[in-house]
C-alpha positions in Angstrom: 14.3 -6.2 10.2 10.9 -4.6 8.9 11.6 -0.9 7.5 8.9 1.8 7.6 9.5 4.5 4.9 8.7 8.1 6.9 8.6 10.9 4.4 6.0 12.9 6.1 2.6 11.2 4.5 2.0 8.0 6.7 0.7 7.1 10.2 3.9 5.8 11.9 3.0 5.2 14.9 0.0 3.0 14.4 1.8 0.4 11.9 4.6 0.4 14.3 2.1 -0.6 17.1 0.8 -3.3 14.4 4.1 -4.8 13.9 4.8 -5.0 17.7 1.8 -7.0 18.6 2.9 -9.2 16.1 6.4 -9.1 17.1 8.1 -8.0 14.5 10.9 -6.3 15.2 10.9 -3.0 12.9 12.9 0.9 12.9 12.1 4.4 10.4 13.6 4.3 7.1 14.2 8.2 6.3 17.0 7.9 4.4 18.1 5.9 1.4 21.2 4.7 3.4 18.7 3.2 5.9 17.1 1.0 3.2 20.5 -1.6 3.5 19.1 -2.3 7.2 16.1 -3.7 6.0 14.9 -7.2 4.8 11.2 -5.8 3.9 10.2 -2.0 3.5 6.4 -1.2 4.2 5.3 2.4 2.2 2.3 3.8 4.4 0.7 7.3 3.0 -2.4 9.5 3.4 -2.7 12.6 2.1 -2.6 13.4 -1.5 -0.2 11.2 -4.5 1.8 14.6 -6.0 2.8 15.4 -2.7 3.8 12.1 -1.5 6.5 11.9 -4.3 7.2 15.5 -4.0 8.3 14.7 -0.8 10.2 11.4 -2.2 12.1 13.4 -4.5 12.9 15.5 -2.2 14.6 12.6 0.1 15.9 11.4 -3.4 14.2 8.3 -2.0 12.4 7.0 -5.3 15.8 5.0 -7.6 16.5 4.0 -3.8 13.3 1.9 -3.8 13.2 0.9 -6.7 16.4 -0.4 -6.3 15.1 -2.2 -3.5 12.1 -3.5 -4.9 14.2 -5.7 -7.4 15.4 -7.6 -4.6 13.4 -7.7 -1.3 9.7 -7.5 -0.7 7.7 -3.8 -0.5 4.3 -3.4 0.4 2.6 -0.1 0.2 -0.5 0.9 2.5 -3.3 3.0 1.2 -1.3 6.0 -0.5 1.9 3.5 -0.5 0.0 1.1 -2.3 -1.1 4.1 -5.0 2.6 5.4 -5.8 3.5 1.9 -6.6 1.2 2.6 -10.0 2.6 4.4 -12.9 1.2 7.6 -12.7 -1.7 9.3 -10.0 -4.5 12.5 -11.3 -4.5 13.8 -7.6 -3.6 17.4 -8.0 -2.2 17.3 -11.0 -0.9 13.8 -13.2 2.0 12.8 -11.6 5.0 9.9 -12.3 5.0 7.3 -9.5 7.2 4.5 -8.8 5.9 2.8 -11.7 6.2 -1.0 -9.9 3.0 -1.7 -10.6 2.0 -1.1 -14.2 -1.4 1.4 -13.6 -2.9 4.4 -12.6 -4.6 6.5 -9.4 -8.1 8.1 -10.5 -10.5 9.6 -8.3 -13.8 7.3 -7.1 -16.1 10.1 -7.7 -16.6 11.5 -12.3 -17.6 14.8 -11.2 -15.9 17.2 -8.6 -19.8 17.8 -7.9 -20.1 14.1 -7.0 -17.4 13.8 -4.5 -17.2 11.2 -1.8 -14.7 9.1 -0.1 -15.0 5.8 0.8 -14.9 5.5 4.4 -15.1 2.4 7.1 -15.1 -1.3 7.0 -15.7 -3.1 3.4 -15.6 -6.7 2.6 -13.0 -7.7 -0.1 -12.8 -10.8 -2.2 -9.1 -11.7 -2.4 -7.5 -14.8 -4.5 -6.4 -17.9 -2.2 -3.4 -18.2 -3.8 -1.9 -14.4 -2.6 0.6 -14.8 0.1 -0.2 -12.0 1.8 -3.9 -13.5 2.5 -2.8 -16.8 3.7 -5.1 -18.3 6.3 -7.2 -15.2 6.4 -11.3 -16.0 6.3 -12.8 -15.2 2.5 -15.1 -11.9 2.6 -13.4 -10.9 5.7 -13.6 -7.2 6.3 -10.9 -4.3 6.3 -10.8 -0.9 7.2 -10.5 1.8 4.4 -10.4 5.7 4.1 -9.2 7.2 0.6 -11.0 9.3 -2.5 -9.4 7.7 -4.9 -8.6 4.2 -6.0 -5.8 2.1 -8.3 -6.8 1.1 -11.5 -4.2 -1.7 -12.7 -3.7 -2.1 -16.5 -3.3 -6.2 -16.3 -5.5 -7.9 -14.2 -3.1 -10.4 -13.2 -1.7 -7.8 -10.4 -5.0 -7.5 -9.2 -5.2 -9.8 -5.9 -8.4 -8.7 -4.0 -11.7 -6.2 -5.0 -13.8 -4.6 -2.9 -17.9 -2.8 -3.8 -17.9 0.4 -3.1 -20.8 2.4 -5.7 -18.4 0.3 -8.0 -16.1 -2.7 -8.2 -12.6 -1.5 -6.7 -9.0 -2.6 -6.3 -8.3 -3.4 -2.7 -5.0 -5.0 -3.1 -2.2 -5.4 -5.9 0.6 -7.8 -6.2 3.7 -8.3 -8.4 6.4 -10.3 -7.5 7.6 -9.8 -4.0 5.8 -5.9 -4.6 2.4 -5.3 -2.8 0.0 -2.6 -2.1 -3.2 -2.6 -0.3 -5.7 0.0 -0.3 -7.4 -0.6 3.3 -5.3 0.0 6.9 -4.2 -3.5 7.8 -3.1 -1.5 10.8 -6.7 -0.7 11.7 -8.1 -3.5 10.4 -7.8 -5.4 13.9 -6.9 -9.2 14.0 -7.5 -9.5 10.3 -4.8 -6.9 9.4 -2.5 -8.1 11.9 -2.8 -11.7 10.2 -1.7 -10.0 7.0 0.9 -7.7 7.9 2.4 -11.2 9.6 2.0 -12.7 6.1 3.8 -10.1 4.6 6.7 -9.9 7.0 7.0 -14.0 7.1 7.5 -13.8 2.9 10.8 -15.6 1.8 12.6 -14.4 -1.4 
């Protein structure tokens, strides 16, 4: 059974949708009791990283999932994929869940220069990630964030995208992932991935 961590920053009801087409059977994680139901946990998120594990703590979700993430596969969407890094500068610098050895900056240098990155982007992924099996090189995904994943070892880095700059679109680590774009919006192309994620054996 596919869990869904809701702690008030993710779009539910889409990825739920998402998993449906695909027929994956899947129910709300919202409390650390919940987690034992699952075989895989997907982290969704928008909004901002400080309050995302503000809101973690306050669940006393975050040793829960770590927990979890030593023995069954994660994948974090957008801001899920971002509090899998060490440590985010939105707000204010903040500890994540430090699975993924790295850090959340902003896109833009200056607050002056601010911009989000918006829409559908091509990524260039490596054929040997699981979670882009049989999935069409430079195939296109849909993204909407302001700031972006810098990993400290290549080696977790699995896709990049060109936006102004050369970005992280996806990380990897084990049976941890995280991928900036919305699989869930990301029409047949997202669907094929979130049905690679949810088919990964341990």
């Amino acid at each position: 059974m596919i869990g869904i961590l809701d702690y008030g920053a993710g779009n539910i009801r889409s990825l739920r949708n998402a998993l449906l087409k695909i027929k994956q059977k899947n129910f709300i994680v919202k409390v650390k009791k919940d987690l034992d139901k699952c075989s895989k946990l997907i982290i969704p998120g928008v909004g901002s990283y400080f309050r995302a594990i503000t809101k973690l703590k306050k669940k006393k979700l975050i040793h829960s999932i770590k927990e979890f993430a030593k023995k069954k596969p994660v994948l974090g969407i957008c801001l899920g994929m971002q509090i899998l890094s060490k440590f985010g500068f939105e707000e204010k610098k903040t500890n994540g869940l430090n699975l993924i050895d790295g850090k959340v900056i902003s896109l833009y240098p200056h607050p002056s220069e601010r911009f989000s990155h918006v829409g559908w982007n091509e990524i260039q992924f490596k054929t040997n990630s699981k979670i882009f099996k049989n999935i069409k090189k430079s195939s296109e995904f849909y993204f909407l964030h302001s700031f972006h994943f810098v990993a400290k070892s290549k080696k977790n880095v699995s896709s990049y995208a060109i936006f102004k700059k050369k970005i992280v679109s996806s990380v990897e680590k084990g049976y941890i992932y995280g991928v900036q774009f919305h699989p869930e919006k990301s029409h047949e192309t997202g669907l094929k991935l979130l049905d690679n994620f949810c088919k990964i054996k341990c």
